[in-house]
Each structure stands twice: as C-alpha cells, then as structure tokens.
Short mmCIF file of the C-alpha atoms (twelve columns), coordinates in Angstrom:
data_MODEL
# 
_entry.id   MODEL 
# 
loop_
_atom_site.group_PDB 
_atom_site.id 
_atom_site.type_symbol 
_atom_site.label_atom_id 
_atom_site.label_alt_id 
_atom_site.label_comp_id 
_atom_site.label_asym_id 
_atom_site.label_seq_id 
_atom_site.Cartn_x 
_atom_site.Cartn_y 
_atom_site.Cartn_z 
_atom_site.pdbx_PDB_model_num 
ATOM 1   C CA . UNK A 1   120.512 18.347  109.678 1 
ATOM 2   C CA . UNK A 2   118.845 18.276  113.180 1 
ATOM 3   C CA . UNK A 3   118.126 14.892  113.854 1 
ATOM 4   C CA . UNK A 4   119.001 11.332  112.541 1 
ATOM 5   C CA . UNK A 5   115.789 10.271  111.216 1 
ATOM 6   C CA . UNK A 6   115.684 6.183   111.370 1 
ATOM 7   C CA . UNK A 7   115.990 6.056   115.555 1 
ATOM 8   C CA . UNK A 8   113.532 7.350   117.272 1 
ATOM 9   C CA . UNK A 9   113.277 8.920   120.963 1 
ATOM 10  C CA . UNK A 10  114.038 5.614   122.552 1 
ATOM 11  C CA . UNK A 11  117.014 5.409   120.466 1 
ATOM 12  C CA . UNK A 12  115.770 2.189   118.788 1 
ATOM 13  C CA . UNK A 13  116.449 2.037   114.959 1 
ATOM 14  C CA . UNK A 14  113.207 1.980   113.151 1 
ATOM 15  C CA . UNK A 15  112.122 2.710   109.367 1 
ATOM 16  C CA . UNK A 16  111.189 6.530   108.872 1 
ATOM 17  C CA . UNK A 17  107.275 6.649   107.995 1 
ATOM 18  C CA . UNK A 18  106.855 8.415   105.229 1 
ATOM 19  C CA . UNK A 19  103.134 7.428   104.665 1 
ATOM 20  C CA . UNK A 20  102.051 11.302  105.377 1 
ATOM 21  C CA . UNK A 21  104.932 12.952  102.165 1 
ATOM 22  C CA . UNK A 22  103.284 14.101  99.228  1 
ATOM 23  C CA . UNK A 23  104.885 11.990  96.435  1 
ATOM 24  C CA . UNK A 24  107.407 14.001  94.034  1 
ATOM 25  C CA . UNK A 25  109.555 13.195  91.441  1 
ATOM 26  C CA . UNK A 26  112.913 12.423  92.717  1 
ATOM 27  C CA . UNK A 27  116.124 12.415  91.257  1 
ATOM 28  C CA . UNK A 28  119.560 11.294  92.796  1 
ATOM 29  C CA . UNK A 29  123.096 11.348  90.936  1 
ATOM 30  C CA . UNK A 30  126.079 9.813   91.944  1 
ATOM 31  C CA . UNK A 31  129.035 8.758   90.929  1 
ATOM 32  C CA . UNK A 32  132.675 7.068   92.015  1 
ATOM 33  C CA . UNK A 33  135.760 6.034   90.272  1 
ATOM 34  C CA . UNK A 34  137.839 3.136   90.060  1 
ATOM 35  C CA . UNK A 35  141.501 3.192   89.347  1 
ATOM 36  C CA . UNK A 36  143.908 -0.131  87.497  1 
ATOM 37  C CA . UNK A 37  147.061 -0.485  85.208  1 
ATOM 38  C CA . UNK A 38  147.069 1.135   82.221  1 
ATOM 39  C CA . UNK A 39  146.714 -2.713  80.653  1 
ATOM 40  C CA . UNK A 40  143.553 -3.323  82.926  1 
ATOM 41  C CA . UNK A 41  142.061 0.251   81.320  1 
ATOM 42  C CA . UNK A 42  143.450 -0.890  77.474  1 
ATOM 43  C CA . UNK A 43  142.290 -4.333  77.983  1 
ATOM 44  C CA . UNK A 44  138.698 -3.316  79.174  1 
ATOM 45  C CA . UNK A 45  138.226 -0.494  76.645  1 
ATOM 46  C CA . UNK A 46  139.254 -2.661  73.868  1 
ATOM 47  C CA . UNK A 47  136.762 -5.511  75.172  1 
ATOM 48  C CA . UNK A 48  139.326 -8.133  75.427  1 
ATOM 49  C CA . UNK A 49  138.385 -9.326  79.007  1 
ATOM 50  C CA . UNK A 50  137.771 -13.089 79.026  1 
ATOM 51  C CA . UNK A 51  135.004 -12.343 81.199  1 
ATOM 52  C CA . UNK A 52  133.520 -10.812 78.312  1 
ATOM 53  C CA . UNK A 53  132.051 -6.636  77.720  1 
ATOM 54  C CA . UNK A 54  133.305 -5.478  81.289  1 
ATOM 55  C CA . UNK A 55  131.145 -2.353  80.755  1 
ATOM 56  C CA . UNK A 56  128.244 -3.882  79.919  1 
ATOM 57  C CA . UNK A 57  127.701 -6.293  82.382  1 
ATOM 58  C CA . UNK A 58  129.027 -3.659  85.228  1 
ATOM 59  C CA . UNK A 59  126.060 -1.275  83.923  1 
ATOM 60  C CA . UNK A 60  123.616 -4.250  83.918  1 
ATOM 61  C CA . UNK A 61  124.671 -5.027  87.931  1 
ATOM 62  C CA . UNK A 62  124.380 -1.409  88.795  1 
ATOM 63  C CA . UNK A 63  120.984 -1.275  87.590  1 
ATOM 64  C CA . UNK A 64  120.002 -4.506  88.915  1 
ATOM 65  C CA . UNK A 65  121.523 -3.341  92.485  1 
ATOM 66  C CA . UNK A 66  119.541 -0.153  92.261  1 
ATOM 67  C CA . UNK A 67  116.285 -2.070  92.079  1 
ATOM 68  C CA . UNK A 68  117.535 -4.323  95.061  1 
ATOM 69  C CA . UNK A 69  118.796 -1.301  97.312  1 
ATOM 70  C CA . UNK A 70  115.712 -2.025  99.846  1 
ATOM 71  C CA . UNK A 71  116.565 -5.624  100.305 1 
ATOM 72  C CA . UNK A 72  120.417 -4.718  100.881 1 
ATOM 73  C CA . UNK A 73  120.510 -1.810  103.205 1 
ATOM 74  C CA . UNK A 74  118.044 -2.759  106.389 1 
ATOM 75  C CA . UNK A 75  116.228 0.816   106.517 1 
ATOM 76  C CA . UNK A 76  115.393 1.518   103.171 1 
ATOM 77  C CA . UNK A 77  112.108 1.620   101.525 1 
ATOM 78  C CA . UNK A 78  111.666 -0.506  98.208  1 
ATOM 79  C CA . UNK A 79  110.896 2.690   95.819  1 
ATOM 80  C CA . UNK A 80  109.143 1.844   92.472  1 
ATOM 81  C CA . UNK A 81  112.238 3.330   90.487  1 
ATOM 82  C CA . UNK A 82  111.189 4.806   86.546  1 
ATOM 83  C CA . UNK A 83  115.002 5.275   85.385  1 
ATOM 84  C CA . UNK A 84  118.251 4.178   86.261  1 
ATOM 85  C CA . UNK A 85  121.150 5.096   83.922  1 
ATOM 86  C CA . UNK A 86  124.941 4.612   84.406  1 
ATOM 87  C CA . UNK A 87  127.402 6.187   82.113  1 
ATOM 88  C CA . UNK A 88  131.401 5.008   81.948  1 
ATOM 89  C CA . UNK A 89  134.004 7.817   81.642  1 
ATOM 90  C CA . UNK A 90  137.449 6.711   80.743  1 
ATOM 91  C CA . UNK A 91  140.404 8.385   81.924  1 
ATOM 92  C CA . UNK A 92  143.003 6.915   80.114  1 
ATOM 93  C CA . UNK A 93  145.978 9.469   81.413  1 
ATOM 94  C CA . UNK A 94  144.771 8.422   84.914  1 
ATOM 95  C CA . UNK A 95  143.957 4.750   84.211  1 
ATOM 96  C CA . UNK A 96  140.786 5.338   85.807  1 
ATOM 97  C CA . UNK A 97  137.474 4.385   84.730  1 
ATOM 98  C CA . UNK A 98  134.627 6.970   86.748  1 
ATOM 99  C CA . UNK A 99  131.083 5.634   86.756  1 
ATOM 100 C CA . UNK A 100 127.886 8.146   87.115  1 
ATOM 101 C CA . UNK A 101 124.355 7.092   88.103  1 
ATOM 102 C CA . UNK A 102 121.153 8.461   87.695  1 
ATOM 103 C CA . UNK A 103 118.289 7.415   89.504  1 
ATOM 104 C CA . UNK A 104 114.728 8.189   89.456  1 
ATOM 105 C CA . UNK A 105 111.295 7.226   90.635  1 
ATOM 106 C CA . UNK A 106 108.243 9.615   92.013  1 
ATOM 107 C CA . UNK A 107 107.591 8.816   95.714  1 
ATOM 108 C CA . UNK A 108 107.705 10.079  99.002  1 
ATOM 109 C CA . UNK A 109 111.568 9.493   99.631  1 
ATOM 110 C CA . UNK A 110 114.075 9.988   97.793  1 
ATOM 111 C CA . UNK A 111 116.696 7.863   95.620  1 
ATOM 112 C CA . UNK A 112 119.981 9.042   97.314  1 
ATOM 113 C CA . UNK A 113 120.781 5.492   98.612  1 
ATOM 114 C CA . UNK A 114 119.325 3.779   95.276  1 
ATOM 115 C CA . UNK A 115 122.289 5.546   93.170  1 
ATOM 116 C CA . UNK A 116 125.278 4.854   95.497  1 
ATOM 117 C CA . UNK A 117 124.213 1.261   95.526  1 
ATOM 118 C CA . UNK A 118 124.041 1.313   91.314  1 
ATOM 119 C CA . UNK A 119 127.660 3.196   91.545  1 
ATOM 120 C CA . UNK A 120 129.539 1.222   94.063  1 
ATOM 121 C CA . UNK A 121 128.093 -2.234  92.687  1 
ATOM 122 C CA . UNK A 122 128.614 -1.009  89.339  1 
ATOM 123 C CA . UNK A 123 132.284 -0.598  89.928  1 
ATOM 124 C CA . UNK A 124 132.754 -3.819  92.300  1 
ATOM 125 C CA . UNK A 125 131.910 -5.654  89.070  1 
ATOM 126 C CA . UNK A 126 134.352 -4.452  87.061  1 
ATOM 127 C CA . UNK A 127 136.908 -5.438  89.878  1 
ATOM 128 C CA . UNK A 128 135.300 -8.771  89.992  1 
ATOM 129 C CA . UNK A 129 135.937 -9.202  85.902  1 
ATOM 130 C CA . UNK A 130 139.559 -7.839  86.197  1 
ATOM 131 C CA . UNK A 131 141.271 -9.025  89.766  1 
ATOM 132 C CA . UNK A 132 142.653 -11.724 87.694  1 
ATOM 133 C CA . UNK A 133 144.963 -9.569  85.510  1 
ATOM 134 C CA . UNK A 134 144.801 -6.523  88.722  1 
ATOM 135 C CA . UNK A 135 144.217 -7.070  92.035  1 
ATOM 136 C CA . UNK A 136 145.528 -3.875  93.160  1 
ATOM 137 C CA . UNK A 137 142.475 -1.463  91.802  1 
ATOM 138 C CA . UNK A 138 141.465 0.738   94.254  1 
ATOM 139 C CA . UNK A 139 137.853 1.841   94.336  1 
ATOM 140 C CA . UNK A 140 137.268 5.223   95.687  1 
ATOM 141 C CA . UNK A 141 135.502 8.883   96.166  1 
ATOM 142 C CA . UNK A 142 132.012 7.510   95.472  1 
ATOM 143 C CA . UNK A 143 129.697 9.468   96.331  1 
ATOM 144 C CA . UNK A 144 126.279 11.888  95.737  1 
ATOM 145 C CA . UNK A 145 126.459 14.389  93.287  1 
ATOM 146 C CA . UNK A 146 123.325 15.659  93.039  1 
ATOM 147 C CA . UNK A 147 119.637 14.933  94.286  1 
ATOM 148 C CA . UNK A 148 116.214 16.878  93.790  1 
ATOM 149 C CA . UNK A 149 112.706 16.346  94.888  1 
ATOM 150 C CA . UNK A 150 110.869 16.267  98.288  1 
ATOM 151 C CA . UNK A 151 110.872 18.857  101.105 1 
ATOM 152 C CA . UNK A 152 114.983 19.650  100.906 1 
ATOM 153 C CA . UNK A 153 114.348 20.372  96.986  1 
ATOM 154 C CA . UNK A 154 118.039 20.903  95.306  1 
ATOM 155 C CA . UNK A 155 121.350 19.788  96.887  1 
ATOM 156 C CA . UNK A 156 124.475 19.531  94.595  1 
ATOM 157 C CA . UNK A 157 128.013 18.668  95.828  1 
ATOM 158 C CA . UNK A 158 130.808 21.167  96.120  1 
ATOM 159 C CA . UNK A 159 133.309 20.548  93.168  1 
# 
C-alpha cells in the first residue's frame, strides 16, 4: 500500500470518492473465534442457554451489523449488500466456537469492513448470552480471510 486513502493532502480525514470505480462484484470473508469453558461450549451446543438459541440470534446480529457497518464506522460507505452468511464451527477439544462471514454486494468498494463488523458482532453476542455462566471468554484473531473484486482483484490470508 502507498498511501492511506481516507486523509487527504491536508491530512484531514475525509470519505474516499469512489463515484469514478466501475462497480464489481465484491466479496469479503472473515472470520474470528471465541474461546469459554467446556460447560459454556456444551451448554450452547445443546441450546440450553436461558437466553435462548445462542447461535441463532448471534448469526441474526452479525447480519444485522453487516447492514449497519456505514452507520458504525465514520468512513464507510453504506453498500447495498446481496448476501451475508455466517457459519458456526465448534471446536469442542478447544472449547472454542470460530465464526466465518461472507459478505457480498456489487459496487464500487469493497465489503472488507462489512464482514469484520458481521464477525466481531456476531461473536460479542454470544458473550453477551453467556457472561452470566462465563465471564472469562476471550474473543480473539478476527480477522479477513479473503476478499475479491475491484482494482486489487484476489487477496487471501497466509494460513
């Protein structure tokens, strides 16, 4: 990268105009993990949370952060998202829980920021439904995975 793109030569944070991009499809995958007990894990994968289907709702807020991503972080454009999917992987020799998001829309930036929102919301809920029994889970490594679409084209993470 050769320049931070939302200042510009005054130094004065502005939002990048992208009015002049050709729109593409756009993808962005990311994902994080969140790690509990070994009851927290049981308790949530055998949906007996008082709260109710930790998983669930956790997808639901993900996908309802995604669509809010412009109104939460100052410099982002609202994007007219077409897909937003979150997937739960249990880990139950870890007692983690790992969350993946895929986001997609066709525009003229891309959905990088759209998808760490979905993940990191995601798993804030499920801390929300479980500090009660757990208040020592310990969200961490999220992260992009993947994104593809505009001028950069493909960039995966290293594994």
């Amino acid at each position: 990268m050769s320049e931070l793109t939302h200042f510009d030569a005054a130094g004065q944070a502005h939002m990048v105009d992208v009015g002049s991009k050709p729109e593409t499809a756009r993808l962005a995958r990311a994902g994080g993990r969140i790690v509990m007990q070994p009851s927290t894990l049981a308790m949530i994968l055998e949906g007996d949370a008082k709260k109710g289907d930790v998983l669930g709702i956790a997808r639901i807020a993900g996908i309802q952060a995604a669509k809010r991503t412009g109104e939460l972080i100052p410099l982002c454009h609202p994007l007219g998202l077409t897909r937003v999917a979150l997937e739960w992987q249990p880990d139950v020799a870890a007692s983690t829980l790992r969350v993946e998001v895929v986001a997609e829309c066709f525009g003229r930036t891309g959905v990088e920021m759209e998808a760490l929102t979905a993940a990191s919301v995601a798993l804030l809920t499920v801390y929300d439904m479980c500090k009660a029994v757990d208040r020592g889970m310990v969200i961490e490594g999220v992260q992009l995975l993947e994104k593809r679409g505009g001028k950069s084209g493909v960039w995966l993470a290293e594994s």
